[in-house]
C-alpha positions in Angstrom: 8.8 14.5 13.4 11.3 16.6 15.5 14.0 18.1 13.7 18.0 18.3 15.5 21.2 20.2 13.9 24.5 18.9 14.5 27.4 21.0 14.1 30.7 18.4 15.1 32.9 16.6 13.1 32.2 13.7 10.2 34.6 10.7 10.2 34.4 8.6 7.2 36.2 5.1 8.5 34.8 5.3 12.1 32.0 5.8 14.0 32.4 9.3 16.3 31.2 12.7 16.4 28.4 13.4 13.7 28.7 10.1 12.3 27.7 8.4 15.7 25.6 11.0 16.6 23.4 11.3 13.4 22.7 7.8 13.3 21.2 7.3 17.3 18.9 10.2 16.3 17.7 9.3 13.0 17.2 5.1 14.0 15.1 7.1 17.1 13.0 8.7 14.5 14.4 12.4 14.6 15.4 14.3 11.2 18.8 15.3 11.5 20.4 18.1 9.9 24.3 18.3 9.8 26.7 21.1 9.7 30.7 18.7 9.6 32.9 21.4 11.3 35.8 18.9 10.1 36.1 15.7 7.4 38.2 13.3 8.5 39.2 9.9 7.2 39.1 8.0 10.3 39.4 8.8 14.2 42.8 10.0 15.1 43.7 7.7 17.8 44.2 5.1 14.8 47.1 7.0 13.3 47.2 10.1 11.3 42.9 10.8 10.5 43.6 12.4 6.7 41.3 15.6 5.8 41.0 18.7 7.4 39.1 21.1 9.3 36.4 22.9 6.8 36.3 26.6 6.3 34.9 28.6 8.2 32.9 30.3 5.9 32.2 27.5 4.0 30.2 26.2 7.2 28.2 29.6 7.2 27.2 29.1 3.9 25.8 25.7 4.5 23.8 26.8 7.6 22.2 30.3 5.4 21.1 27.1 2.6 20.2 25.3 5.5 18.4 28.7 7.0 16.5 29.3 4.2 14.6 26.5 4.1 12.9 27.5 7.0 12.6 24.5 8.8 11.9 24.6 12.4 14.8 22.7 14.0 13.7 21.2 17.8 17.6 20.8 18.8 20.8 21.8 18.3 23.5 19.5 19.3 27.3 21.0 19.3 30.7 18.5 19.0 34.2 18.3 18.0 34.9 22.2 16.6 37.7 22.3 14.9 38.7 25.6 15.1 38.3 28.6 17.5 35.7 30.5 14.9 34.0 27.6 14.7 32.7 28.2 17.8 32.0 31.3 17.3 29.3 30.8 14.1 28.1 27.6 16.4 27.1 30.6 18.9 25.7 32.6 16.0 23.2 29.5 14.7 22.0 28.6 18.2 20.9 32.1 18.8 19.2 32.1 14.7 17.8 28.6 16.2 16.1 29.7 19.3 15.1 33.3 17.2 12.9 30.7 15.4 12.1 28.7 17.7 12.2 29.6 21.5 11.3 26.1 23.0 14.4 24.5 20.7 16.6 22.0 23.2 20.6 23.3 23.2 23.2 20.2 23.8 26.5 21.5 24.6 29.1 18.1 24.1 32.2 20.0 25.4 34.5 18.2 23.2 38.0 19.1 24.7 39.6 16.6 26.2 39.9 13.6 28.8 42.7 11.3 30.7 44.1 14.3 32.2 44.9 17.0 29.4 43.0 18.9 26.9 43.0 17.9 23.2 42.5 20.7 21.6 44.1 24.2 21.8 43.1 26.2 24.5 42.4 29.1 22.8 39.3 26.8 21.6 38.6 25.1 24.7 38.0 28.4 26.1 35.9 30.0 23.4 33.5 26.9 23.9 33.3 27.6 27.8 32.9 31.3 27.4 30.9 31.2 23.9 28.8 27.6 24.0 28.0 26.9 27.8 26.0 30.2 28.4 23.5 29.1 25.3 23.1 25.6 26.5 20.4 23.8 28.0 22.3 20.7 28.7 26.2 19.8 28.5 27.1 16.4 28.3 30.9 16.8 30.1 33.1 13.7 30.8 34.7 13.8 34.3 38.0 15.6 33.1 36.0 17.9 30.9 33.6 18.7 33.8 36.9 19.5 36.0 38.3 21.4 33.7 35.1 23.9 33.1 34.6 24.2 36.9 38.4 24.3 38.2 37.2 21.5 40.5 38.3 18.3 41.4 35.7 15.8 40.1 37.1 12.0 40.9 34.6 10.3 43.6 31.0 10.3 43.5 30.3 13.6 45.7 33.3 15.9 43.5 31.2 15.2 40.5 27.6 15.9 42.3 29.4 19.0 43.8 30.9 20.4 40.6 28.0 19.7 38.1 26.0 21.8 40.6 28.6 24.6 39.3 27.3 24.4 35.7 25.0 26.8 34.6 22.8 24.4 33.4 21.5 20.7 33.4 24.6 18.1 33.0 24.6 14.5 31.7 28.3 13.6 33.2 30.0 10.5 31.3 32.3 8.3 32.9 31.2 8.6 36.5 33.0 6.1 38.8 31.6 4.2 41.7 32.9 1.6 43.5 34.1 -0.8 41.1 31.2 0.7 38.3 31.0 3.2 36.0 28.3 5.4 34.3 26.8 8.3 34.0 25.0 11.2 36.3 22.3 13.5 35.7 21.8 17.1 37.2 18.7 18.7 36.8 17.5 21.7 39.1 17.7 20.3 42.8 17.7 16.7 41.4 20.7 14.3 40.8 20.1 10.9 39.2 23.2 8.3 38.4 22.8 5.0 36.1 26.0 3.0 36.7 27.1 -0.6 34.8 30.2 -2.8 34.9 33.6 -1.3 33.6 34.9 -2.0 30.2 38.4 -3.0 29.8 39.1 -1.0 26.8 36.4 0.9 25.0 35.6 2.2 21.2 35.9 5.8 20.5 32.7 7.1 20.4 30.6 6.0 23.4 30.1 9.5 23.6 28.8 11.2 21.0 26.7 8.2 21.0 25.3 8.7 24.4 24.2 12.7 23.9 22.2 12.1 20.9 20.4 9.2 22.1 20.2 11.1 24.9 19.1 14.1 22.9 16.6 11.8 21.0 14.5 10.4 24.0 14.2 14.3 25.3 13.0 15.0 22.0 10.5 11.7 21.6 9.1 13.2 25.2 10.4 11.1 27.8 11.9 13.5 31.2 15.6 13.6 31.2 15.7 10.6 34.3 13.9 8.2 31.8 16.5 9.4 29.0 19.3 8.8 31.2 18.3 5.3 32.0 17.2 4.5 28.6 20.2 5.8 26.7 22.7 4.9 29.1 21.6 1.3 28.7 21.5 1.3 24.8 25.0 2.7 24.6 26.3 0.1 27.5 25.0 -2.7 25.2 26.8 -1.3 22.1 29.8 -1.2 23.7 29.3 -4.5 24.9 29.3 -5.6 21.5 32.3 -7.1 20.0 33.3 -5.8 16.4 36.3 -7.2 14.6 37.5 -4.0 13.3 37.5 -1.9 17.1 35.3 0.2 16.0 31.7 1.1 17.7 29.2 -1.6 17.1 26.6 1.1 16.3 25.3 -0.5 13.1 25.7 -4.3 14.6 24.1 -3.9 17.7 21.7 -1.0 16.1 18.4 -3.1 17.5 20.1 -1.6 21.4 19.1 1.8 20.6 15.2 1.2 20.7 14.9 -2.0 22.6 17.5 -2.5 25.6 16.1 -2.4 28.7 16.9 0.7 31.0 19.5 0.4 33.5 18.4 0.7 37.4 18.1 4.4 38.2 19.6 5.5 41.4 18.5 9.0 42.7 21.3 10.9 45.0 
């Protein structure tokens, strides 16, 4: 059994960051461990979320417990950090990770922002880019996210081919447009794969954090990051495809998507 970390946030009433993220992996069979850089009571776009962002410290104590169990972790997976040390220590465990473990995958969600402005101070957006992206293996940007780490324009098909070529690293781009579909690219070495679907008119929070792990969780259950892309891409699209009376994701309704929907069409530019 392969063994992932995640260090983001832990809602309690909705289904984003950890809380998403923890269940793809773990219905895909991997043993996840979970450092909450923040408890909240629900996602803020429903009104004000209740709790707080958690100590810094306090996370550094959980991961020297976690540390000293000496369990060899196979991933780590970064999120929502809710403060500008937080990213910091998140720096700090990857490199006690891959001291372990040299061959452990690094997933890089720049959490940060999207629809045209960042979400978070800047001071943390740019300890993630100059702290977090170096150590990754992958980053799993939206399009404004991937615009904002590479000062480019990333709209149309090519701007986002062109700038995730910029990343030092292998990118899984969310919320890639094309004609009148959206979906998600892949850029790996000298190789560019898309998946794309039809456009939702609204969508839950947390497609996202939902995609990287599952994602994450078919790298780590040996499939090649094209046949993760197609696989988790089309799990996610039939979540969110999934009514739910409440608005939130249909994660534990439509749970049965994660290891049975059929992959979507994969498209090589």
């Amino acid at each position: 059994m392969k063994t992932a970390l995640l260090i983001s946030s832990c809602v309690a009433a909705s289904h984003v960051g950890a809380t998403a993220s923890a269940f793809c992996l773990q219905r895909l069979g991997i043993r996840v461990l979970t450092i909450p850089t923040t408890m909240l009571g629900r996602h803020p776009g429903w009104g004000a979320p209740g709790g707080q962002a958690l100590d810094t410290a306090h996370l550094a104590s959980i991961w020297e417990a976690i540390k000293a169990q000496n369990i060899t972790i196979n991933a780590v997976m970064t999120g929502y950090m809710g403060e500008a040390s937080h990213v910091s220590l998140a720096a700090s465990i990857i490199e006690d990770v891959k001291g372990a473990n040299s061959k452990a995958t690094i997933l890089v969600d720049p959490v940060m922002g999207d629809n045209g402005k960042l979400y978070i101070p800047e001071n943390r957006a740019k300890a993630i880019q100059q702290s977090l992206l170096p150590r990754a293996d992958i980053l799993t940007p939206n399009i404004w996210e991937l615009s904002y780490l590479t000062h480019q324009e990333a709209q149309t098909l090519e701007q986002v081919r062109h700038a995730a070529s910029q990343l030092p690293c292998d990118s899984l781009v969310t919320s890639v447009r094309h004609n009148q579909k959206i979906g998600a690219m892949l850029s790996s070495g000298d190789k560019t794969h898309a998946v794309f679907h039809d456009k939702f008119e609204t969508v839950p929070h947390g497609g996202g954090d939902a995609l990287a792990a599952t994602f994450l969780a078919h790298l780590l259950r040996g499939q090649s990051a094209a046949e993760a892309l197609a696989q988790s891409t089309a799990s996610i699209f039939e979540i969110l495809s999934t009514p739910t009376a409440n608005g939130e994701l249909a994660l534990i309704k439509a749970q049965q998507a994660l290891i049975s929907a059929p992959p979507l069409t994969l498209e090589t530019l």
